[in-house]
VEXZADO-375178 format. One record per residue: y, x, z of N, C-alpha, C in turn; residue in three letters. Coordinates in steps of 0.1 Angstrom, whole numbers, plus 5000, padded with zeros to 4 digits. Layout:
// residues N
- n_v,n_u,n_w,ca_v,ca_u,ca_w,c_v,c_u,c_w,code
- Y,X,Z,Y,X,Z,Y,X,Z,ALA
...
This chain:
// residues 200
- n_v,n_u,n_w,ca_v,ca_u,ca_w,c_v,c_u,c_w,code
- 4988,5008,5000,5000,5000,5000,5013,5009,5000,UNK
- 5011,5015,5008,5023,5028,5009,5029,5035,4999,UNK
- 5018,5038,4989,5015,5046,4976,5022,5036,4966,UNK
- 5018,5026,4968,5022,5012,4957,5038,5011,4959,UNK
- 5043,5008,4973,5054,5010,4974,5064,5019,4971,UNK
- 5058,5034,4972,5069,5040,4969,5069,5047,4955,UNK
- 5056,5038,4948,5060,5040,4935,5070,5031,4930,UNK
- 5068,5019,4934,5076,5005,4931,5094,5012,4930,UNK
- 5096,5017,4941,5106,5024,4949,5115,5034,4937,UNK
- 5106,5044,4934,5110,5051,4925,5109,5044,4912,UNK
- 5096,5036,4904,5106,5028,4891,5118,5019,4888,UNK
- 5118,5013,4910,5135,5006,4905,5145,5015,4904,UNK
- 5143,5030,4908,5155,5039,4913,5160,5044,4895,UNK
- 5148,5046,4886,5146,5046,4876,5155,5038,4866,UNK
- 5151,5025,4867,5156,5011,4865,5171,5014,4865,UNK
- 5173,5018,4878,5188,5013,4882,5196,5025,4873,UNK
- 5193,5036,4874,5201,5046,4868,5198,5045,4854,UNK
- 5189,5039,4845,5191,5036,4832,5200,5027,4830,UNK
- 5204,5014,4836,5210,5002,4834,5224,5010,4838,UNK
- 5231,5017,4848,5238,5027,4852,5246,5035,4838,UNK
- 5235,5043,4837,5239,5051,4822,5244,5037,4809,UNK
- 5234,5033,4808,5238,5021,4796,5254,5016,4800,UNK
- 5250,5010,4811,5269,5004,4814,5276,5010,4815,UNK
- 5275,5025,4818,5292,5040,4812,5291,5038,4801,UNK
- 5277,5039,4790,5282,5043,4779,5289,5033,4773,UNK
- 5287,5021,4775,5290,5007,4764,5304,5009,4769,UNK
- 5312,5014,4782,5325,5014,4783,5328,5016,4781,UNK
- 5322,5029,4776,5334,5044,4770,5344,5043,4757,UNK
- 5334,5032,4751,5339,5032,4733,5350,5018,4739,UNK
- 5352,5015,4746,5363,5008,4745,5372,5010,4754,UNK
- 5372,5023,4759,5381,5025,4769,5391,5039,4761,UNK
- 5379,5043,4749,5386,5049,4743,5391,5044,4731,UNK
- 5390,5030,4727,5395,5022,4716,5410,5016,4725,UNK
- 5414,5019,4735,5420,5009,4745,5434,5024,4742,UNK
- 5427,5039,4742,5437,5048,4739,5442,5049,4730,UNK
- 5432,5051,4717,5436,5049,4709,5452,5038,4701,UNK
- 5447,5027,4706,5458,5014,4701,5468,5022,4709,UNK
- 5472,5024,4723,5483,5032,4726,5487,5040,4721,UNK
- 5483,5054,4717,5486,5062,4708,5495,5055,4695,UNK
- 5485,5046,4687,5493,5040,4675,5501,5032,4678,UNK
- 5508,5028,4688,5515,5020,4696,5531,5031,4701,UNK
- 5523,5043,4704,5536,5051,4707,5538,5057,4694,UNK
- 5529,5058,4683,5530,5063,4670,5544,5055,4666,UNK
- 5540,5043,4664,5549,5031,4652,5565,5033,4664,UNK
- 5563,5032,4673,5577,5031,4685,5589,5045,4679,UNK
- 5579,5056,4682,5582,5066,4676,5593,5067,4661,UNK
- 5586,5061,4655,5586,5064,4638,5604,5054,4635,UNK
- 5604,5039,4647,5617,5030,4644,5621,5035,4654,UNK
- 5622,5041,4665,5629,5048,4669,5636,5063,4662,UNK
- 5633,5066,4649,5641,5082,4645,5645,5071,4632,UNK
- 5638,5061,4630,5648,5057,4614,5659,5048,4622,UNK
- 5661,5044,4631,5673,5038,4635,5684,5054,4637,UNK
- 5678,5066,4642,5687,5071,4643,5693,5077,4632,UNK
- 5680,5079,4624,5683,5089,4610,5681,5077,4600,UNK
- 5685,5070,4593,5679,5063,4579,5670,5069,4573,UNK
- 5676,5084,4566,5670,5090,4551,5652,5094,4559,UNK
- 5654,5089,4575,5642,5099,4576,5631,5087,4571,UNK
- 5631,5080,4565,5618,5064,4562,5616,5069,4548,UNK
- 5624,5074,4537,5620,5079,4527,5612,5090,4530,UNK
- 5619,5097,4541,5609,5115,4539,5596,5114,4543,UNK
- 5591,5103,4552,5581,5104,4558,5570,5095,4547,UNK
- 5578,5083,4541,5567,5080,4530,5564,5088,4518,UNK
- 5570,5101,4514,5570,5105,4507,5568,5120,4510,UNK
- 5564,5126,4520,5558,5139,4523,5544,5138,4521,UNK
- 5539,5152,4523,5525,5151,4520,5516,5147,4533,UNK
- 5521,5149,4544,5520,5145,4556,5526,5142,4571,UNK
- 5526,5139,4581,5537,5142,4590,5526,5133,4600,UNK
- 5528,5136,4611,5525,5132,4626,5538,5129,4638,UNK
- 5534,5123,4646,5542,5115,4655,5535,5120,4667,UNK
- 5544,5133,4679,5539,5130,4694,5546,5129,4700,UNK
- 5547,5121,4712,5553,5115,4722,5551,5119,4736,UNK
- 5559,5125,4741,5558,5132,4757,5561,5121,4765,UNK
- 5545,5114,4774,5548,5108,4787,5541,5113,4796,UNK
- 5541,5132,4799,5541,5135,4810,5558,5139,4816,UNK
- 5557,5147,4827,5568,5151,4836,5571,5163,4838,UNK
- 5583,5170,4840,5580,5184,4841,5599,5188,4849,UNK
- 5596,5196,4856,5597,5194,4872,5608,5210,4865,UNK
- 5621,5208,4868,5627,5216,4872,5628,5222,4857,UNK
- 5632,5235,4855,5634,5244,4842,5620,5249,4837,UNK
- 5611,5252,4849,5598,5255,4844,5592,5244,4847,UNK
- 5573,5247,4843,5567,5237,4843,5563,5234,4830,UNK
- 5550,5220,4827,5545,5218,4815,5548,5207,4814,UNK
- 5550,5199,4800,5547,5190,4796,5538,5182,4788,UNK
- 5533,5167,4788,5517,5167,4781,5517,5157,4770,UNK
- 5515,5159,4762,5517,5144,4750,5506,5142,4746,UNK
- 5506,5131,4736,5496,5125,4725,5502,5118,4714,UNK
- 5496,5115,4703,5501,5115,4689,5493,5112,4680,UNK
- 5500,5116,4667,5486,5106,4656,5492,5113,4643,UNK
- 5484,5123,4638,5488,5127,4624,5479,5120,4610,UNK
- 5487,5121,4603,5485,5108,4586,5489,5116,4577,UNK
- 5478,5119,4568,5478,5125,4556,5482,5113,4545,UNK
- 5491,5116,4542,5495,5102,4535,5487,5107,4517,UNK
- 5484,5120,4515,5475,5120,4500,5465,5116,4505,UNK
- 5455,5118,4516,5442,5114,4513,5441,5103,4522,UNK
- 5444,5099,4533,5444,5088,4541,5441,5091,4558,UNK
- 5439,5104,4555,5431,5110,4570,5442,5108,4578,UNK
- 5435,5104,4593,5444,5098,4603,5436,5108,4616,UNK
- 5441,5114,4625,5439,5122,4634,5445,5123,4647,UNK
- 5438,5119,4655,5448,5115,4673,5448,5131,4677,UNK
- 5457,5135,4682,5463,5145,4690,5467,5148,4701,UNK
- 5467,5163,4705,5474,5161,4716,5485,5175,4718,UNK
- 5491,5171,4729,5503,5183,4731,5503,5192,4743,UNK
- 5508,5199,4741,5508,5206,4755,5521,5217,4755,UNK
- 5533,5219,4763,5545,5222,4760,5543,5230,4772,UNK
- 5549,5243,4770,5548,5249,4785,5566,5256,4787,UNK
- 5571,5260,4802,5575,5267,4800,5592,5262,4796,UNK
- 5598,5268,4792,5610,5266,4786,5610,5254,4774,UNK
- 5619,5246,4769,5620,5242,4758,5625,5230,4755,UNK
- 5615,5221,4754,5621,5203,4752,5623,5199,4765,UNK
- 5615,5201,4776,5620,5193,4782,5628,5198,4795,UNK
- 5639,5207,4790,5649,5206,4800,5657,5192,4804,UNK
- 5653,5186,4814,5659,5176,4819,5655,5164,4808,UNK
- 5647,5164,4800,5637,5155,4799,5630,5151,4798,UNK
- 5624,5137,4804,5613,5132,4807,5604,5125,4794,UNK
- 5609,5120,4784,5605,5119,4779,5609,5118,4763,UNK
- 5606,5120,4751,5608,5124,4736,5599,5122,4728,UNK
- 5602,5124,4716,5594,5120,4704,5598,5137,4693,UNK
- 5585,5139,4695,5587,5146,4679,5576,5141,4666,UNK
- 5583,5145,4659,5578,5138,4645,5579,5150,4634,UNK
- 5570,5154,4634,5569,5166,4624,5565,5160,4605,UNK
- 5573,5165,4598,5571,5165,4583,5566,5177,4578,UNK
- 5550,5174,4575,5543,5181,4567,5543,5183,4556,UNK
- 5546,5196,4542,5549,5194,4533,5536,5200,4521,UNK
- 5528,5207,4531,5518,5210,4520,5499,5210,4524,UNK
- 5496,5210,4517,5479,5207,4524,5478,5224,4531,UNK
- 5483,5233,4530,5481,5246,4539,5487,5245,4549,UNK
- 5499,5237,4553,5509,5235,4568,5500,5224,4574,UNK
- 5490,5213,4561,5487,5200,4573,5473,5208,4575,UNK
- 5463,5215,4568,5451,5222,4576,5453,5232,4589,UNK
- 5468,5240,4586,5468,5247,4598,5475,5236,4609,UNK
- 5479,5226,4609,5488,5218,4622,5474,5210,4627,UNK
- 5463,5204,4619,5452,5199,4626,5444,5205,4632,UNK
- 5442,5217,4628,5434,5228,4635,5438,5235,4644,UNK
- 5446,5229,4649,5459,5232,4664,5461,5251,4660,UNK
- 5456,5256,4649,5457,5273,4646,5473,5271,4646,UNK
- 5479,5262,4641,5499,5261,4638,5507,5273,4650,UNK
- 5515,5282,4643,5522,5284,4652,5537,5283,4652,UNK
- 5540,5274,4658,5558,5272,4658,5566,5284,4662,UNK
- 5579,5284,4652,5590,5299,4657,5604,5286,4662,UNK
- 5610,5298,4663,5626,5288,4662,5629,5291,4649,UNK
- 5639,5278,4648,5644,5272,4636,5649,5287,4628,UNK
- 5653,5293,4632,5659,5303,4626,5650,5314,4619,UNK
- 5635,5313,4628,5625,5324,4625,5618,5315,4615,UNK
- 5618,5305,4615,5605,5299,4609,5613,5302,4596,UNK
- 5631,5297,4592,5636,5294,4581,5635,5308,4573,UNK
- 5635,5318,4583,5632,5329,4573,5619,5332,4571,UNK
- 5608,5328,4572,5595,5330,4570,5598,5319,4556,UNK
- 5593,5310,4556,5599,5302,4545,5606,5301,4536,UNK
- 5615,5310,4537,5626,5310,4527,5637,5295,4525,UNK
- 5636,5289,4535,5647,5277,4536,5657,5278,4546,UNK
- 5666,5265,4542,5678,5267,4556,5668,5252,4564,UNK
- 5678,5256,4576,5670,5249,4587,5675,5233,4581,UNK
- 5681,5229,4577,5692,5217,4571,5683,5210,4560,UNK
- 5677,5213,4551,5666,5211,4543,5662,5197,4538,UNK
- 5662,5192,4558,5657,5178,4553,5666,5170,4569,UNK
- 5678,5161,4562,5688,5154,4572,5684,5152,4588,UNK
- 5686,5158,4597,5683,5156,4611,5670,5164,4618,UNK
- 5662,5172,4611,5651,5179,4613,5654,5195,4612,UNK
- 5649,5196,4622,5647,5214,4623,5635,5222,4615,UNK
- 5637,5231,4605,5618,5237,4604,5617,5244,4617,UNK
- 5603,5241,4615,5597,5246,4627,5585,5255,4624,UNK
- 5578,5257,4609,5568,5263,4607,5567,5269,4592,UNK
- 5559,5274,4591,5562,5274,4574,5555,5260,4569,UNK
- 5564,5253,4562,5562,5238,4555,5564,5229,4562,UNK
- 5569,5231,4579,5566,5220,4585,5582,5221,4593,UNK
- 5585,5205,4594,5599,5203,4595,5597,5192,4611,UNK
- 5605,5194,4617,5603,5186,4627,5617,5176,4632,UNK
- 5615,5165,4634,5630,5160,4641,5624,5154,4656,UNK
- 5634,5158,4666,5635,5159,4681,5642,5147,4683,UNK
- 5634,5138,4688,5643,5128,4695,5639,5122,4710,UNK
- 5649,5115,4721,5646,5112,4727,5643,5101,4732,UNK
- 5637,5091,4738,5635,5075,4736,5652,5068,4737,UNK
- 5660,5074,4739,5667,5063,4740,5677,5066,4727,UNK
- 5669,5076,4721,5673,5078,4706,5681,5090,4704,UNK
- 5684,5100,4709,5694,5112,4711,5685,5121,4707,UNK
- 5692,5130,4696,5686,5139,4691,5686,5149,4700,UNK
- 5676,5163,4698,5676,5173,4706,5676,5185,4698,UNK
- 5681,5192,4701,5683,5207,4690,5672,5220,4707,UNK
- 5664,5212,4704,5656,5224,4715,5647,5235,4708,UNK
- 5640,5246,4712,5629,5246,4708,5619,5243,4710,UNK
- 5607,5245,4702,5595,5241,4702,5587,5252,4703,UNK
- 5590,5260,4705,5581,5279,4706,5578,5274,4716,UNK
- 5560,5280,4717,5554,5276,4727,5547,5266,4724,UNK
- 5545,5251,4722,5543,5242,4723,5526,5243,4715,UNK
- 5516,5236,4718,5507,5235,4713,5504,5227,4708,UNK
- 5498,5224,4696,5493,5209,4699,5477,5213,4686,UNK
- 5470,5200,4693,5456,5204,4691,5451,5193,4686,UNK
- 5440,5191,4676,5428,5176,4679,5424,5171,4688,UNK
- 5424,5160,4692,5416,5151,4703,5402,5148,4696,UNK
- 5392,5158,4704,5379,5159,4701,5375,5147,4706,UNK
- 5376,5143,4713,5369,5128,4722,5374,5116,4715,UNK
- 5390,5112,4706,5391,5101,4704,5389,5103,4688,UNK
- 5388,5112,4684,5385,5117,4663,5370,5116,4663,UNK
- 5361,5118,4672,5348,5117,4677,5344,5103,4672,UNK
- 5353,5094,4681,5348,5081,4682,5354,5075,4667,UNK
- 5362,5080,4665,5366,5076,4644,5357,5080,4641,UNK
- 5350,5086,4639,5343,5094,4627,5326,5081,4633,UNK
- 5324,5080,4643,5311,5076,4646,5311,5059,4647,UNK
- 5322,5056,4645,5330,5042,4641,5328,5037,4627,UNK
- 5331,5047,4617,5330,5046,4606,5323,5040,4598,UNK
């Protein structure tokens, strides 16, 4: 009887931790569909938030080869410190859509702010494979324009920031920023491009 029992014992423990596992996983795809919509949510906020400030910028962006949208709602405390975003880059030639993320350290955007939009203009399939592959490295406006061979002015209200890649700084309540962006990282979101690709 004993024997019977504490087999019984160990197939419900069994039981319970399969039914356990099953109910994380069934959550996960929609806790990460739940991020997602945010992201495209702070994406589109983003995008009428800089054409109200800038007009010409609604032509550049339908008409570039690509560009992405990130949005800083972390915090950062004093002159130092980090800041943390997320975003969404759109290859407008092929269709490819890619959640992101940021990571700002140090000096830069967010002296004394809490929160901003950058919106970078991609201009060639070599600036959007290096910005997806978080390999991108940002200069200041001045280093990048001479790597490039352009003026920083190029394209109305945007700074370059890379070779091919133009960025405009804004802040939610719509005020542009002339900061840098040296330093700043930004990378793929392995966990929410995961669930696109197995969505599919």
């Amino acid at each position: 009887m004993k024997k019977f029992m504490k087999k019984a014992t160990w197939i419900m423990a069994v039981l319970m931790m399969c039914l356990m596992t099953a109910t994380a996983v069934a959550a996960n795809p929609e806790k990460i569909q739940k991020e997602r919509t945010e992201i495209e949510e702070l994406s589109e906020k983003a995008l009428q938030n800089l054409y109200a400030k800038v007009p010409s910028a609604e032509r550049v962006i339908e008409n570039c080869y690509a560009y992405a949208t990130l949005s800083n709602t972390g915090m950062k405390l004093g002159i130092f410190g980090d800041a943390h975003g997320r975003g969404l880059a759109i290859n407008n030639e092929t269709g490819e859509r890619l959640y992101m993320r940021m990571k700002e350290m140090g000096l830069g955007l967010g002296l004394g702010v809490k929160e901003y939009d950058l919106i970078f203009v991609i201009g060639t399939e070599a600036a959007w494979n290096s910005f997806i592959s978080g390999d991108i490295k940002f200069a200041s406006a001045a280093e990048a324009a001479a790597s490039d061979g352009v003026t920083g002015d190029s394209i109305e209200g945007a700074s370059i920031a890379a070779k091919g890649v133009w960025v405009y700084q804004i802040t939610k309540k719509g005020l542009t920023l002339d900061a840098s962006i040296k330093g700043t990282k930004i990378y793929p979101d392995k966990k929410l491009n995961q669930y696109e690709e197995q969505s599919e």
